[in-house]
N, CA and C of each residue as an Amber inpcrd file, in Angstrom:
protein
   228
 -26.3370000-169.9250000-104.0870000 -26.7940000-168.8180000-103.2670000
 -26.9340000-169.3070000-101.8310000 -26.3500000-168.3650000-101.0210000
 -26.2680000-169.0460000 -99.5120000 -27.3320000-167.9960000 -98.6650000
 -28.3050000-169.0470000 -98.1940000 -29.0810000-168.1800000 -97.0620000
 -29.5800000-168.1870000 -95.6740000 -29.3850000-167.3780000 -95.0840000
 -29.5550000-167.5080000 -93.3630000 -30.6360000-167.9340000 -92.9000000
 -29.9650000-168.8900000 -92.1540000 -31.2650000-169.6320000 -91.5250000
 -31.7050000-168.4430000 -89.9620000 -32.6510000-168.2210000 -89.8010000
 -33.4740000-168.0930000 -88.6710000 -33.3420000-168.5460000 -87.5580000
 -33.2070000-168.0270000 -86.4220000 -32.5000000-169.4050000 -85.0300000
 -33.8580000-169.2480000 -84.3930000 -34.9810000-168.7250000 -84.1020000
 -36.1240000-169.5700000 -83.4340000 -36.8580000-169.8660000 -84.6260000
 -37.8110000-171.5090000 -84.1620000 -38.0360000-172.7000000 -84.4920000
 -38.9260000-172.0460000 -85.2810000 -40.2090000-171.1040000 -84.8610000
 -41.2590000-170.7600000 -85.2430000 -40.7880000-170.0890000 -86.7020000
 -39.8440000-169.2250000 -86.6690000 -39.1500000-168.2690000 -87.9580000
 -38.5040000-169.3790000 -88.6870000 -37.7760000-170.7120000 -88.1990000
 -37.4450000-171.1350000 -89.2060000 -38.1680000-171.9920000 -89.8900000
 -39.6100000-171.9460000 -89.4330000 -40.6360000-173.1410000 -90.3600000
 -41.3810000-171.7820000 -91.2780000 -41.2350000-170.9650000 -91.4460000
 -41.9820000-169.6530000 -91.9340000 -40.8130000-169.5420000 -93.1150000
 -39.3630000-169.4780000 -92.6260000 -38.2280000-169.1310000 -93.5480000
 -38.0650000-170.8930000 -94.3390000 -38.8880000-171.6490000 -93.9800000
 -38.4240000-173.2090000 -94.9320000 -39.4130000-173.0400000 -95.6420000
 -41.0100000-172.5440000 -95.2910000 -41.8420000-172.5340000 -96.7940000
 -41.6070000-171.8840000 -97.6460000 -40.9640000-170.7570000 -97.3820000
 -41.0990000-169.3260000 -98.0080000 -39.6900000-169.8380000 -99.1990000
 -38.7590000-170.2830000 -98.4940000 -37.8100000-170.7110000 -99.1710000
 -38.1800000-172.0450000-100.4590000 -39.0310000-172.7200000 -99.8760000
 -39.2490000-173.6600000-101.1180000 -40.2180000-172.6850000-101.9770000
 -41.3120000-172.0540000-101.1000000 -41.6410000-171.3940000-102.5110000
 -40.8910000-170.6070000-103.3410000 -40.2590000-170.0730000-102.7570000
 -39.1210000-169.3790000-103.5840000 -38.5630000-170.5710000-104.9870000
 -38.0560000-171.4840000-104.4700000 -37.5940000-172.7680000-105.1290000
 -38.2320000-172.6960000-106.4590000 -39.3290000-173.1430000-106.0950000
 -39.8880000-173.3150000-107.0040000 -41.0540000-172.2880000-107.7500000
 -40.6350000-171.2520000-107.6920000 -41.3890000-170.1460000-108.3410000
 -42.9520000-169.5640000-108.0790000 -42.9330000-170.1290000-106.7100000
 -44.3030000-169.0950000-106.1700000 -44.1530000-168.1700000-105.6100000
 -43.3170000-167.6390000-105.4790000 -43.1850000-166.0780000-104.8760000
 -41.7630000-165.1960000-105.6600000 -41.9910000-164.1310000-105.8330000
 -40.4780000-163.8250000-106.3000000 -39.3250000-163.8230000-105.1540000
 -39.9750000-162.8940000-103.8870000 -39.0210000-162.7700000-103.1510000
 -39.6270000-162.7770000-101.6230000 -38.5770000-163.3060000-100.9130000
 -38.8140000-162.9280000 -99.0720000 -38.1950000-162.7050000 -98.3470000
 -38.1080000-161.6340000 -97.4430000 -37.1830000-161.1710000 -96.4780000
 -37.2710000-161.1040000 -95.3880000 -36.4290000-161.4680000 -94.5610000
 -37.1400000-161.3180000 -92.6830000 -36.8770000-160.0000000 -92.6610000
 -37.5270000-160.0490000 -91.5500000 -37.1120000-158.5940000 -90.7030000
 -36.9200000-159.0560000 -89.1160000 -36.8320000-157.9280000 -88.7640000
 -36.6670000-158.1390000 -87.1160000 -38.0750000-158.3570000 -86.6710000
 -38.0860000-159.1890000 -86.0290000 -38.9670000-159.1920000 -84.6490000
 -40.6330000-160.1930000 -85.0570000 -40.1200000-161.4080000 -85.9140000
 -40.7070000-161.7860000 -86.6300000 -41.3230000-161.4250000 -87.9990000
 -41.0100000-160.3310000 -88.5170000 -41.3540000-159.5140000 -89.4610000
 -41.1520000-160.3630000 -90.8860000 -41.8110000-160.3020000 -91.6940000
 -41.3370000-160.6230000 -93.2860000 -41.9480000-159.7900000 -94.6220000
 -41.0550000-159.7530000 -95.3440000 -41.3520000-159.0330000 -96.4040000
 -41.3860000-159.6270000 -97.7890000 -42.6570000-160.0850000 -97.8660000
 -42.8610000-161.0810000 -99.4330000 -43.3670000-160.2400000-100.6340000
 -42.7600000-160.6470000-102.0800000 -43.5190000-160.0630000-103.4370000
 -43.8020000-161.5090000-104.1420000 -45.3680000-161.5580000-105.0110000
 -45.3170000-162.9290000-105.2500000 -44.8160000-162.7960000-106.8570000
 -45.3030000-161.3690000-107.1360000 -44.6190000-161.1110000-108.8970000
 -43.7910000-159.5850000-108.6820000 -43.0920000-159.6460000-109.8860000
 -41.8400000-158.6500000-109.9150000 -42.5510000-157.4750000-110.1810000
 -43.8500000-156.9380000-110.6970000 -44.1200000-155.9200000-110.6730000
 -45.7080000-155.7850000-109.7550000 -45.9850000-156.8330000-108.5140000
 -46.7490000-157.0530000-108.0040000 -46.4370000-156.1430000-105.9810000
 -47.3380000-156.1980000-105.6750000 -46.7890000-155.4620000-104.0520000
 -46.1350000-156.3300000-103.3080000 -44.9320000-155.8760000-102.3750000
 -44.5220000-156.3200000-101.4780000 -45.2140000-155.9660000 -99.9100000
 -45.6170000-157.4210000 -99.8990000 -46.2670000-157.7710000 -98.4470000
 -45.6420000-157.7250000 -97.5070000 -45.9740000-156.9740000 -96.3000000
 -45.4620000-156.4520000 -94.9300000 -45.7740000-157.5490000 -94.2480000
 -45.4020000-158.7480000 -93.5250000 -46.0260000-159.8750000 -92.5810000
 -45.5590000-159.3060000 -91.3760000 -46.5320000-158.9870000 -90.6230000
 -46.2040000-157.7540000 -88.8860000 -45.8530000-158.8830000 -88.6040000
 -46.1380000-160.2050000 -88.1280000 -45.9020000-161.1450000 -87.0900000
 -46.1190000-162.2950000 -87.6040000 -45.3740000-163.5050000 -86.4760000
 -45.4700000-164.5550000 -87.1990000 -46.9390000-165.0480000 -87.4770000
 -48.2920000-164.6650000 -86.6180000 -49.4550000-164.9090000 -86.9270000
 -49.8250000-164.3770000 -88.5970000 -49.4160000-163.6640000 -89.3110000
 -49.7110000-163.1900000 -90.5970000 -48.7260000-164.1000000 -91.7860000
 -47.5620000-164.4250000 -90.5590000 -46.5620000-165.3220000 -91.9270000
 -47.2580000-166.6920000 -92.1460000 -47.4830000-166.8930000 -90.8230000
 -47.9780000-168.4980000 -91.1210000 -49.6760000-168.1270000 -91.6800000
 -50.4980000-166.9610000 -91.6790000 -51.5220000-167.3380000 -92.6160000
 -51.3300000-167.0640000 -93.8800000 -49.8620000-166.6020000 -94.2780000
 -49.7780000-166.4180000 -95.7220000 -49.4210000-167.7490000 -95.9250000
 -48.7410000-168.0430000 -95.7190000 -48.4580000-169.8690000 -95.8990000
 -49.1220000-170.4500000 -96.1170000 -50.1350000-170.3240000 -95.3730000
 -51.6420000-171.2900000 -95.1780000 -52.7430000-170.8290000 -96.6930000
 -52.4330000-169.5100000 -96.4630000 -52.9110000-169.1610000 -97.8830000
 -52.0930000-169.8030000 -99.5420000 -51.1460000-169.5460000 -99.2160000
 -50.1960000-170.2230000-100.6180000 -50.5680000-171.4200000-100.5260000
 -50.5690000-172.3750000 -99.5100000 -50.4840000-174.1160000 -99.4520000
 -52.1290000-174.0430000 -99.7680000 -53.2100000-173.4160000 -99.6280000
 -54.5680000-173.2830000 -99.8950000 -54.5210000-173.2640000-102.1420000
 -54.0910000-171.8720000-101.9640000 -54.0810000-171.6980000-103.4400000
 -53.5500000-172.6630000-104.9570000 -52.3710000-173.5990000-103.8130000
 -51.5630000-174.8960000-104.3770000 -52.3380000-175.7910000-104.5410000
 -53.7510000-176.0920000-103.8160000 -54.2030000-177.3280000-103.4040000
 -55.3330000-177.4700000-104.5100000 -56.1040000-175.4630000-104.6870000
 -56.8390000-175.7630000-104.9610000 -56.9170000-176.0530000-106.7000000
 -55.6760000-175.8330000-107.0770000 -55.1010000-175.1840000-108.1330000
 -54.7070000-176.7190000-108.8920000 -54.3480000-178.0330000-107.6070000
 -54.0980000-179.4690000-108.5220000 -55.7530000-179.7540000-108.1730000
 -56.9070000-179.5350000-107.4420000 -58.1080000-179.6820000-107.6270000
 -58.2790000-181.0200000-106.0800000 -56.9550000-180.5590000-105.2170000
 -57.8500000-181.2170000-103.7320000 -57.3620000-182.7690000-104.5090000
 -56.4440000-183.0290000-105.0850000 -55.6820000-184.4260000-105.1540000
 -55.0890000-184.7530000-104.0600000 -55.2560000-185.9860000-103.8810000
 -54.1550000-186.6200000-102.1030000 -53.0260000-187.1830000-103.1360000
């Protein structure tokens, strides 16, 4: 499966988490939109999240990498 990378820096560190989570099965799906926009579902019959701006993508991130952490119990 081939997918488009993002050409500013900020969208493409938003489109590299989103993509590993994808990878590896924490989200079902994510889509850009224009104008920093993204559109995430984390289960197939769960809501798809509107991210207005990159300030909401990167706190969903921050939220997933939170929920990951707390989930192996804060291991280094």
């Amino acid at each position: 499966m081939q997918h488009a990378v993002p050409d500013q820096f900020d969208d493409r560190l938003i489109w590299a988490f989103l993509h590993t989570f994808l990878q590896h099965g924490l989200i079902r799906s994510a889509v850009d939109g224009p104008h920093g926009q993204w559109f995430v579902q984390i289960t197939a019959d769960g809501p798809i999240h509107h991210l207005t701006d990159l300030d909401d993508a990167f706190d969903f991130v921050l939220d997933i990498l939170e929920i990951i952490d707390d989930v192996k119990g804060g291991e280094q």
